[in-house]
CHARMM-style PDB file with segment names, atoms N, HN, CA, C and O in Angstrom:
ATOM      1  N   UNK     1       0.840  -1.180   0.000  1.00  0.00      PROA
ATOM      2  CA  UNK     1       0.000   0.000   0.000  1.00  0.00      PROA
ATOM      3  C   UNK     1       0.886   1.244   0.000  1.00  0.00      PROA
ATOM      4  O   UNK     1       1.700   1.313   0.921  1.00  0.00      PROA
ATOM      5  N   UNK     2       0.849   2.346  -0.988  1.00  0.00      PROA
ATOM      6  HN  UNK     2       0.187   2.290  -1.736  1.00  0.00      PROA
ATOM      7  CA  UNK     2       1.951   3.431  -0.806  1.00  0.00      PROA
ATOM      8  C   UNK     2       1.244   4.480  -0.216  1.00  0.00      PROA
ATOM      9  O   UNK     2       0.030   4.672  -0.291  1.00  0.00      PROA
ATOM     10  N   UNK     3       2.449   5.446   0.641  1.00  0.00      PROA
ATOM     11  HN  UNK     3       3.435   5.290   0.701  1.00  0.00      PROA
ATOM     12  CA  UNK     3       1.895   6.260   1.173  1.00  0.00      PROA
ATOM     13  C   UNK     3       1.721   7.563   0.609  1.00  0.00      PROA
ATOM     14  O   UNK     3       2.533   8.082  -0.158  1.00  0.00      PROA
ATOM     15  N   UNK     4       0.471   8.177   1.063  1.00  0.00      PROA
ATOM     16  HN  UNK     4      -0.188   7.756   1.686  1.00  0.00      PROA
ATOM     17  CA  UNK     4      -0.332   9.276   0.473  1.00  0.00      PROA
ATOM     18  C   UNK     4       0.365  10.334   1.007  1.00  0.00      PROA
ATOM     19  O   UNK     4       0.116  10.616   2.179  1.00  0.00      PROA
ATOM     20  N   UNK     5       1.541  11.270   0.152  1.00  0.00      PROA
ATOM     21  HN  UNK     5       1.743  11.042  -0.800  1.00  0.00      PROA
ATOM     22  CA  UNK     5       1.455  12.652   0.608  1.00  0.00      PROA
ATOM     23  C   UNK     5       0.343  13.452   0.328  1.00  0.00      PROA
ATOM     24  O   UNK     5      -0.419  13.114  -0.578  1.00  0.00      PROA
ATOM     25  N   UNK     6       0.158  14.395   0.936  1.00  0.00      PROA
ATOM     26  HN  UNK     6       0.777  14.669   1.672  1.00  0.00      PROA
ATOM     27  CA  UNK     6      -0.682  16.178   0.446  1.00  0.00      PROA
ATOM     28  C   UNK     6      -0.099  16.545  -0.650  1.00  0.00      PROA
ATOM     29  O   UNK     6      -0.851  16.480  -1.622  1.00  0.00      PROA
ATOM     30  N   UNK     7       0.832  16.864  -0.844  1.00  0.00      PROA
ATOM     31  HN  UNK     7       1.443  16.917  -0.054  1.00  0.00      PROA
ATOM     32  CA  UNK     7       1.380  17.429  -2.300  1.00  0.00      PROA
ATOM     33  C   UNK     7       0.839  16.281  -3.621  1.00  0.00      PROA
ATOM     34  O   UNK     7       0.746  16.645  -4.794  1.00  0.00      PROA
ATOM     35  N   UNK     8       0.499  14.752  -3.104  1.00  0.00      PROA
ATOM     36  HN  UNK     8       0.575  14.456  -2.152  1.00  0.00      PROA
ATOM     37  CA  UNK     8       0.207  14.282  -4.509  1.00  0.00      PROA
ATOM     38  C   UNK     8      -1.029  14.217  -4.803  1.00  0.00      PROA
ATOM     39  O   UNK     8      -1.326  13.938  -5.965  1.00  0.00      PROA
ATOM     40  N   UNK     9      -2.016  14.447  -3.870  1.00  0.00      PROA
ATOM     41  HN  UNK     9      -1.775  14.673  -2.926  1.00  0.00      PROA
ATOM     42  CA  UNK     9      -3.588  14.504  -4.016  1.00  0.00      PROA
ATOM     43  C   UNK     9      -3.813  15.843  -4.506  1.00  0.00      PROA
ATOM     44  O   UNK     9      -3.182  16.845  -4.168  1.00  0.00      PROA
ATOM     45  N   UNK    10      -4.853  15.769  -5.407  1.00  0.00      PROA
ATOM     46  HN  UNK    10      -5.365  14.956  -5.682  1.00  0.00      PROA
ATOM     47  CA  UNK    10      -5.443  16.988  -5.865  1.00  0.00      PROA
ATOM     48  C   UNK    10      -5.876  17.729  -4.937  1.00  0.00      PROA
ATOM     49  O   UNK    10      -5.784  17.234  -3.813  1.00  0.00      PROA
ATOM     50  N   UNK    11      -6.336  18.785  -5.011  1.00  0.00      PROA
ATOM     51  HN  UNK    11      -6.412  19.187  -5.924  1.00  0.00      PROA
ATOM     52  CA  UNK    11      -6.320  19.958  -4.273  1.00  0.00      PROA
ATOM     53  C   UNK    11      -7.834  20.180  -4.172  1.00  0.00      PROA
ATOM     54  O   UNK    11      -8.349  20.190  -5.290  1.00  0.00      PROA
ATOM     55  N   UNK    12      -8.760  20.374  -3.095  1.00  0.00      PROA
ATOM     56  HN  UNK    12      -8.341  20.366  -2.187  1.00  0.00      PROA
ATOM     57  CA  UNK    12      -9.997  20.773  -2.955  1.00  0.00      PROA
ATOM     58  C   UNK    12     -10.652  21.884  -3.137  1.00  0.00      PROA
ATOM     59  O   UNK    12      -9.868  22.662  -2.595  1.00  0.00      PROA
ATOM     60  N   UNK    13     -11.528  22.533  -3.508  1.00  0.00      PROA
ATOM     61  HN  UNK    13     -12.165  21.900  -3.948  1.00  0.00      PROA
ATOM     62  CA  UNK    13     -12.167  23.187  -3.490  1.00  0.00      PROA
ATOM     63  C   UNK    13     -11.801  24.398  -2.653  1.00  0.00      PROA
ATOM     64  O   UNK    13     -11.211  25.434  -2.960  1.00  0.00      PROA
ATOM     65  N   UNK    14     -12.305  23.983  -1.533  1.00  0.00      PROA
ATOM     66  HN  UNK    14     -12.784  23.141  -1.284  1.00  0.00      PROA
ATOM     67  CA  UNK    14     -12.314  24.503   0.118  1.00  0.00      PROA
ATOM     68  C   UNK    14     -10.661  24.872   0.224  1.00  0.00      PROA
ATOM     69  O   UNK    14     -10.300  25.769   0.986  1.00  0.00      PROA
ATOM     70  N   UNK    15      -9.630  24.073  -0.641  1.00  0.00      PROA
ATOM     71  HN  UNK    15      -9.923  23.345  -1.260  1.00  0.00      PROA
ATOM     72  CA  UNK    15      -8.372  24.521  -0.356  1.00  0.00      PROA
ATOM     73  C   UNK    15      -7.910  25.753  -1.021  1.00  0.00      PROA
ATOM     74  O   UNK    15      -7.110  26.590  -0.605  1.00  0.00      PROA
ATOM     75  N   UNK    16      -8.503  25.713  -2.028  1.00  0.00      PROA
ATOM     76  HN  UNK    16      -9.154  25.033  -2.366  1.00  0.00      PROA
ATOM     77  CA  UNK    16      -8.012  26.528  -3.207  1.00  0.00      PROA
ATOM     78  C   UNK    16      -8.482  27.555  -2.836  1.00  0.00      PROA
ATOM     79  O   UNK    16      -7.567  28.377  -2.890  1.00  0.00      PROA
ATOM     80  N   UNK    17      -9.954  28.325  -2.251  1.00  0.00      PROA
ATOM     81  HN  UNK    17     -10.697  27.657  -2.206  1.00  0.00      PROA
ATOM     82  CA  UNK    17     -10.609  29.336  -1.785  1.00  0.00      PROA
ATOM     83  C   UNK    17      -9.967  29.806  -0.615  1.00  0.00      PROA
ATOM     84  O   UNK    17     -10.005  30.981  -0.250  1.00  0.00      PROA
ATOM     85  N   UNK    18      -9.296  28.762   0.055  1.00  0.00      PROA
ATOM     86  HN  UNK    18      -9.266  27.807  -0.242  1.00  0.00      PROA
ATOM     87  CA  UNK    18      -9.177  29.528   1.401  1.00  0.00      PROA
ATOM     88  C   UNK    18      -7.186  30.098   0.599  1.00  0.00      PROA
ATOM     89  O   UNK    18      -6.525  31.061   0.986  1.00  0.00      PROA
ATOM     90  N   UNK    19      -6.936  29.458  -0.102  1.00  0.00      PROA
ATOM     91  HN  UNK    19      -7.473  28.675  -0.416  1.00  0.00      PROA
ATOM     92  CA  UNK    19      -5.364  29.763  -0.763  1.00  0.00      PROA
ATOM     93  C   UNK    19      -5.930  31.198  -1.204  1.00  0.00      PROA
ATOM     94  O   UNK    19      -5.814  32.216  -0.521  1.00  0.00      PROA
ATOM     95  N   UNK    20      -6.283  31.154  -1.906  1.00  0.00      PROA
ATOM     96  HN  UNK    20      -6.377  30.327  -2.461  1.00  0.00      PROA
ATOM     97  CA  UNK    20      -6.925  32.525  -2.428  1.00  0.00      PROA
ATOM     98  C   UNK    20      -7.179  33.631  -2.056  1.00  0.00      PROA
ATOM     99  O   UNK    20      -6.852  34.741  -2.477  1.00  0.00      PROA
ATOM    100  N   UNK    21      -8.274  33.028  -0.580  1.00  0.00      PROA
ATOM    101  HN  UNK    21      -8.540  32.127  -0.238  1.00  0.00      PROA
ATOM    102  CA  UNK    21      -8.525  34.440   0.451  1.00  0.00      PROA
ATOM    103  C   UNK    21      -6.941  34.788   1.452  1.00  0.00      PROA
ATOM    104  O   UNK    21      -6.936  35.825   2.115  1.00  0.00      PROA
ATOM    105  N   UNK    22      -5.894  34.021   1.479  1.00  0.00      PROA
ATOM    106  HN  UNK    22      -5.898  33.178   0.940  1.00  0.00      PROA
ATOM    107  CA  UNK    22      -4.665  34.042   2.250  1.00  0.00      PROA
ATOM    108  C   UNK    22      -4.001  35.115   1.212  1.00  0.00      PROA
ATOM    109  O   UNK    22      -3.367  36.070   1.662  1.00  0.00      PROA
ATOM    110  N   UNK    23      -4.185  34.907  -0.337  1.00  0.00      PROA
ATOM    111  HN  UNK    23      -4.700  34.132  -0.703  1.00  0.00      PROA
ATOM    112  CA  UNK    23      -3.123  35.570  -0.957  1.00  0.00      PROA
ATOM    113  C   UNK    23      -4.028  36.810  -1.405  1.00  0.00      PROA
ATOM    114  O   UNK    23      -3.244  37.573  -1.971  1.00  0.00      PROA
ATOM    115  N   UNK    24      -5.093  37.276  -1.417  1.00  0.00      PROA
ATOM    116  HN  UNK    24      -5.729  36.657  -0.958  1.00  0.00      PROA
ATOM    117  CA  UNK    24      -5.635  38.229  -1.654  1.00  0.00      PROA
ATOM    118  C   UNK    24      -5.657  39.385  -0.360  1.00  0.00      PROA
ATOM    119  O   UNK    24      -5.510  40.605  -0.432  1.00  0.00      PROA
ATOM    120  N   UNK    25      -5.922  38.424   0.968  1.00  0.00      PROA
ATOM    121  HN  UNK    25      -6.042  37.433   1.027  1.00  0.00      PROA
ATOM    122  CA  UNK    25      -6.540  39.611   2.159  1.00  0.00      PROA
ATOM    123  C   UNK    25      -5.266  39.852   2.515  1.00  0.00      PROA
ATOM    124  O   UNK    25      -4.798  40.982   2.652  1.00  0.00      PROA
ATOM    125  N   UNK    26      -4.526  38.576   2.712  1.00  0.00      PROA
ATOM    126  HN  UNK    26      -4.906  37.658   2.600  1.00  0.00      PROA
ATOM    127  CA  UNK    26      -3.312  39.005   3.497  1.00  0.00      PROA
ATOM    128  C   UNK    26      -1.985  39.498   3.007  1.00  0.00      PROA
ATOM    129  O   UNK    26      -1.485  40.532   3.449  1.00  0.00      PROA
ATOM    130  N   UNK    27      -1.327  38.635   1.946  1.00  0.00      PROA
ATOM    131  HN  UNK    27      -1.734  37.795   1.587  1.00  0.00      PROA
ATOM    132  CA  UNK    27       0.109  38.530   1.147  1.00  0.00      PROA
ATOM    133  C   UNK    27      -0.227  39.688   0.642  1.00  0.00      PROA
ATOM    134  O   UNK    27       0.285  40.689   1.142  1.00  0.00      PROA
ATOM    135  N   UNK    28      -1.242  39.842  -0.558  1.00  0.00      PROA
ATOM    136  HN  UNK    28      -1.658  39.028  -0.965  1.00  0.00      PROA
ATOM    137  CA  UNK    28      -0.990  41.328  -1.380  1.00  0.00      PROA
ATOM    138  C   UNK    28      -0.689  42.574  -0.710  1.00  0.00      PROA
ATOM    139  O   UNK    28       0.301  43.235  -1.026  1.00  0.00      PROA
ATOM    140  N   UNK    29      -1.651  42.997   0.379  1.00  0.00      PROA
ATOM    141  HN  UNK    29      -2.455  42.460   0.636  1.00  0.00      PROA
ATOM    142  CA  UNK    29      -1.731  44.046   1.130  1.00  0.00      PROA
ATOM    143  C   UNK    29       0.069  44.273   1.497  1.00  0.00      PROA
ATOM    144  O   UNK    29       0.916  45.066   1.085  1.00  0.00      PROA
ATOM    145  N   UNK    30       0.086  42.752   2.798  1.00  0.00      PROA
ATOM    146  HN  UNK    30      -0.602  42.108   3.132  1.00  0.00      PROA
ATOM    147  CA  UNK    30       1.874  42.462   3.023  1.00  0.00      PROA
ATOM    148  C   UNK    30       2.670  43.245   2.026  1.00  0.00      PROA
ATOM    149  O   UNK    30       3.149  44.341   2.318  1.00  0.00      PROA
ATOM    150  N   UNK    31       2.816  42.674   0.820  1.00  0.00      PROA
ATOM    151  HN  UNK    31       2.427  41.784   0.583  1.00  0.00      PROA
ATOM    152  CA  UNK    31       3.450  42.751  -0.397  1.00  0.00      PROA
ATOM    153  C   UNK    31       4.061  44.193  -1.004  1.00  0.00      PROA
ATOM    154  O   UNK    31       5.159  44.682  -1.267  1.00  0.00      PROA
ATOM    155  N   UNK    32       2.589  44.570  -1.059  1.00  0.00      PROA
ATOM    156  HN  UNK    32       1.697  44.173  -0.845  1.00  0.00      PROA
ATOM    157  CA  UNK    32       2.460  46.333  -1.672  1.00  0.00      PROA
ATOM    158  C   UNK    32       2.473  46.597  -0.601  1.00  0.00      PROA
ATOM    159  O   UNK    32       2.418  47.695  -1.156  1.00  0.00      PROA
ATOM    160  N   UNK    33       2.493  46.779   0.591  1.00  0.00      PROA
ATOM    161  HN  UNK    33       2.538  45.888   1.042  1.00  0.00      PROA
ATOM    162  CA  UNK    33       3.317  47.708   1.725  1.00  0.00      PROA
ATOM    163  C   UNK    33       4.504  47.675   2.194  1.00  0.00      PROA
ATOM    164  O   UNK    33       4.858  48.629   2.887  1.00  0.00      PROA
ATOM    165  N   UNK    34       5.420  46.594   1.950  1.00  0.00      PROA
ATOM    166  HN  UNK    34       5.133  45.819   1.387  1.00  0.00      PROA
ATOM    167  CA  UNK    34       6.695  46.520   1.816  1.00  0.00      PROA
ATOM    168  C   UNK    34       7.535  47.220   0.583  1.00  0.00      PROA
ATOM    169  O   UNK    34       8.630  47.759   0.739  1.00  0.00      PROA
ATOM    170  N   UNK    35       6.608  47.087  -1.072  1.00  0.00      PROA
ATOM    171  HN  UNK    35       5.718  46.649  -1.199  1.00  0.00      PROA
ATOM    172  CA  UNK    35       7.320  47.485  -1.824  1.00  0.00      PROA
ATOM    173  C   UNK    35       7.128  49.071  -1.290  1.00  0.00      PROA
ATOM    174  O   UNK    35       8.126  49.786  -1.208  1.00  0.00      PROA
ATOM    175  N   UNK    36       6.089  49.471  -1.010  1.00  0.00      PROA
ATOM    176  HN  UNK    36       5.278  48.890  -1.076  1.00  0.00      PROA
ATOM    177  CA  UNK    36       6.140  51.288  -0.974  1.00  0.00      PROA
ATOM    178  C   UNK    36       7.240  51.482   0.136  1.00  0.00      PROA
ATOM    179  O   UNK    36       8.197  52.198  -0.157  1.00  0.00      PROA
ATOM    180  N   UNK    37       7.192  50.964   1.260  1.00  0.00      PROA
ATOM    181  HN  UNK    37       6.414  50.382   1.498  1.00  0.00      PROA
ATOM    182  CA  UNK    37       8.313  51.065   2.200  1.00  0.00      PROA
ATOM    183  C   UNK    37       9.831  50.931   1.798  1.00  0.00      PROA
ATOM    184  O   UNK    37      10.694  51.503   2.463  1.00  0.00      PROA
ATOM    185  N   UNK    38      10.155  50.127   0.641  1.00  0.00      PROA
ATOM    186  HN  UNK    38       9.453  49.662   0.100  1.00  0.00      PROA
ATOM    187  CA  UNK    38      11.373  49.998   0.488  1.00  0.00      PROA
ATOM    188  C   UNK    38      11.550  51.410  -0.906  1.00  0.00      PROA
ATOM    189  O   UNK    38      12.441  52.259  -0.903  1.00  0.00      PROA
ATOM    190  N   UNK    39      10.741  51.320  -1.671  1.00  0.00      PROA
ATOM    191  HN  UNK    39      10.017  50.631  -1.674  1.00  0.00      PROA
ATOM    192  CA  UNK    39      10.959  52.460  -2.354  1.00  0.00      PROA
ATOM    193  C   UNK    39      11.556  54.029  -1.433  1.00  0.00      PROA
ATOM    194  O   UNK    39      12.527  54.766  -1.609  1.00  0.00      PROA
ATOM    195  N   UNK    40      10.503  54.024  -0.507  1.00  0.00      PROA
ATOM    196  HN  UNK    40       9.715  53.426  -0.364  1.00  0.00      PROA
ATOM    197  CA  UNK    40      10.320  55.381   0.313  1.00  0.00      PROA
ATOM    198  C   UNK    40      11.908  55.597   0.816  1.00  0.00      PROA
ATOM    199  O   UNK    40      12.697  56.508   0.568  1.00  0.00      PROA
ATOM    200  N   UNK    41      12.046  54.409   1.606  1.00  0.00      PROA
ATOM    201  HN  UNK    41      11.405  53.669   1.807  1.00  0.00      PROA
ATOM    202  CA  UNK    41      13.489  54.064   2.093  1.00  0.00      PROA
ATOM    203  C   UNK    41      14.577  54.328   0.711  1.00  0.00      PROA
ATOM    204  O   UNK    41      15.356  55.273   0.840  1.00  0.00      PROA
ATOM    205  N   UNK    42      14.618  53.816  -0.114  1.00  0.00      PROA
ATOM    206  HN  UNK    42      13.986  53.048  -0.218  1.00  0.00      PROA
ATOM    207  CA  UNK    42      15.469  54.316  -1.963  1.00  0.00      PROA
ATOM    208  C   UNK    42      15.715  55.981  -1.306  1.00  0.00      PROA
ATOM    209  O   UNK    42      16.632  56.602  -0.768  1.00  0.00      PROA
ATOM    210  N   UNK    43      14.316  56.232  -1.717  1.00  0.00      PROA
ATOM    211  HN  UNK    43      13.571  55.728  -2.154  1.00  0.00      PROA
ATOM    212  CA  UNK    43      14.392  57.664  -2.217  1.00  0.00      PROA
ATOM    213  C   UNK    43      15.168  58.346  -1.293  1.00  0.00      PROA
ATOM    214  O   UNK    43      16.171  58.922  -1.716  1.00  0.00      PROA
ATOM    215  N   UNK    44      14.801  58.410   0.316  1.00  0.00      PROA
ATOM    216  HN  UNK    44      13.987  57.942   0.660  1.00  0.00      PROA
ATOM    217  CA  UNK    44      15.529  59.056   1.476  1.00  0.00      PROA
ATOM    218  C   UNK    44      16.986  58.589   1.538  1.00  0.00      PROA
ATOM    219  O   UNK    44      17.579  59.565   1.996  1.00  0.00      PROA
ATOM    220  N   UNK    45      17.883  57.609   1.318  1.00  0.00      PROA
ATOM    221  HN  UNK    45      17.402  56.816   0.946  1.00  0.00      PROA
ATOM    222  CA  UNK    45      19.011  57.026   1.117  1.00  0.00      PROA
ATOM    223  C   UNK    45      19.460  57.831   0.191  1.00  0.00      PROA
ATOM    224  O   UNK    45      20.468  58.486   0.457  1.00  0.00      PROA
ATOM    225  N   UNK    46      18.820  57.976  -1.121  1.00  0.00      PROA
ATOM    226  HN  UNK    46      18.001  57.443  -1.337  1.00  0.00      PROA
ATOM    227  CA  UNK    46      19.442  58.462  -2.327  1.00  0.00      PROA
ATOM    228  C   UNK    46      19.611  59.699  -1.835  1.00  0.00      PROA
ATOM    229  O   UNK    46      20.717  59.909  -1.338  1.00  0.00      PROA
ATOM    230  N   UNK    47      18.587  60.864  -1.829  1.00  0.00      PROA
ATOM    231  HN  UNK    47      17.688  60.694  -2.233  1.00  0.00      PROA
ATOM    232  CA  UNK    47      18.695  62.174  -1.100  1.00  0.00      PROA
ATOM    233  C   UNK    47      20.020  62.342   0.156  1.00  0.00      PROA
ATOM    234  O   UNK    47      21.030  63.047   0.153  1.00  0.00      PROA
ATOM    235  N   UNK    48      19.546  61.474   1.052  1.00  0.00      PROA
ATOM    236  HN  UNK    48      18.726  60.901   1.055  1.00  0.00      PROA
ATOM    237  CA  UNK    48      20.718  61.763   2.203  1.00  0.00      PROA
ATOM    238  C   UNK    48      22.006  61.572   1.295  1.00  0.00      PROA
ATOM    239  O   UNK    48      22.584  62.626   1.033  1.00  0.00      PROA
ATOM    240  N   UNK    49      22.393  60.756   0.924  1.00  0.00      PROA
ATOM    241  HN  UNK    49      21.923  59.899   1.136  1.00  0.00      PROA
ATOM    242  CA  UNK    49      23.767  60.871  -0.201  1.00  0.00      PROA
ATOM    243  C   UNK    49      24.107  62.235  -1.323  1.00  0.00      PROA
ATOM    244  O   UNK    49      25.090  62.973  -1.255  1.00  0.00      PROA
ATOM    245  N   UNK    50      23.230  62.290  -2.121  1.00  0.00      PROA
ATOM    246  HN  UNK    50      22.431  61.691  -2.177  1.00  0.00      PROA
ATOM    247  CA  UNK    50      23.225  63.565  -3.160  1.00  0.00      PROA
ATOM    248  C   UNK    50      23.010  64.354  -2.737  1.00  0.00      PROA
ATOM    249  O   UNK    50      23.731  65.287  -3.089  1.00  0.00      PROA
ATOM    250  N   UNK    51      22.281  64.587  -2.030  1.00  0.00      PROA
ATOM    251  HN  UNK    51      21.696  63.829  -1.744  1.00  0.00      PROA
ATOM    252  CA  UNK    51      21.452  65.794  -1.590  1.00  0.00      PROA
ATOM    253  C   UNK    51      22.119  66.857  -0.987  1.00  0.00      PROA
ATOM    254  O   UNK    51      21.989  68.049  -1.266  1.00  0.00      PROA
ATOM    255  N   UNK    52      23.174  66.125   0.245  1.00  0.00      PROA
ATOM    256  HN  UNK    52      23.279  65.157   0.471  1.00  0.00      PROA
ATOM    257  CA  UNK    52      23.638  67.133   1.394  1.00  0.00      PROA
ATOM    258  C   UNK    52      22.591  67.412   2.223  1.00  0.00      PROA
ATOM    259  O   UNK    52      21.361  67.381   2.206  1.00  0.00      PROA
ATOM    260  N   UNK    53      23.666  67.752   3.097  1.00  0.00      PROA
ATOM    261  HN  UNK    53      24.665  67.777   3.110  1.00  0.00      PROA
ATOM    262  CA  UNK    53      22.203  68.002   4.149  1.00  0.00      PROA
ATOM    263  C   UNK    53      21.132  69.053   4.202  1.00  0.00      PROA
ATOM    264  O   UNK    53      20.876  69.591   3.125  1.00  0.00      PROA
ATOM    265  N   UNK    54      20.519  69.410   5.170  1.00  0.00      PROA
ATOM    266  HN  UNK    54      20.727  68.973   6.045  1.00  0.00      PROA
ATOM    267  CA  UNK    54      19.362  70.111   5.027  1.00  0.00      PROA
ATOM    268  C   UNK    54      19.564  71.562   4.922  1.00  0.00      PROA
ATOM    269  O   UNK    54      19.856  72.152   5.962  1.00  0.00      PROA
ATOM    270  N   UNK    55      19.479  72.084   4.074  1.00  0.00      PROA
ATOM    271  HN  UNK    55      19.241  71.604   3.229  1.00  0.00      PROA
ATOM    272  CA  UNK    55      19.272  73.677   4.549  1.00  0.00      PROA
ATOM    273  C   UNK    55      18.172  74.257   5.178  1.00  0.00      PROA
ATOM    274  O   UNK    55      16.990  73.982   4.972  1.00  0.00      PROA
ATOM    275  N   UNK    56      18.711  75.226   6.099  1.00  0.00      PROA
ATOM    276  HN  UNK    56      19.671  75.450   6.266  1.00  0.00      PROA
ATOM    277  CA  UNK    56      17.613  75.575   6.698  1.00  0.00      PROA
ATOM    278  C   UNK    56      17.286  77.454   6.125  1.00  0.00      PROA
ATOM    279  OT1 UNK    56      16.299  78.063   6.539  1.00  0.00      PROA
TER     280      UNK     56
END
């Protein structure tokens, strides 16, 4: 009798929806708020280098 992983059975319904609601509610949001954060972070790095400092 061989044994049954998860990875070789097809995938349910109920799995695929709840995969879905994980990568829609949670990962994307995650995702696109890291990329704006690391951009934001670019830009202030780049400035503090070129820029010089602040005039007042």
């Amino acid at each position: 009798m061989p044994a049954h992983h998860p990875s070789t059975e097809p995938s349910t319904k109920k799995e695929e929806r709840r995969s879905f609601a994980f990568l829609t509610i949670v990962m994307a949001p995650v995702l696109s708020g890291l990329l704006i954060a690391a951009y934001g972070f670019l830009v202030w790095f780049y400035q503090m280098l070129f820029s010089g400092p602040p005039h007042a």
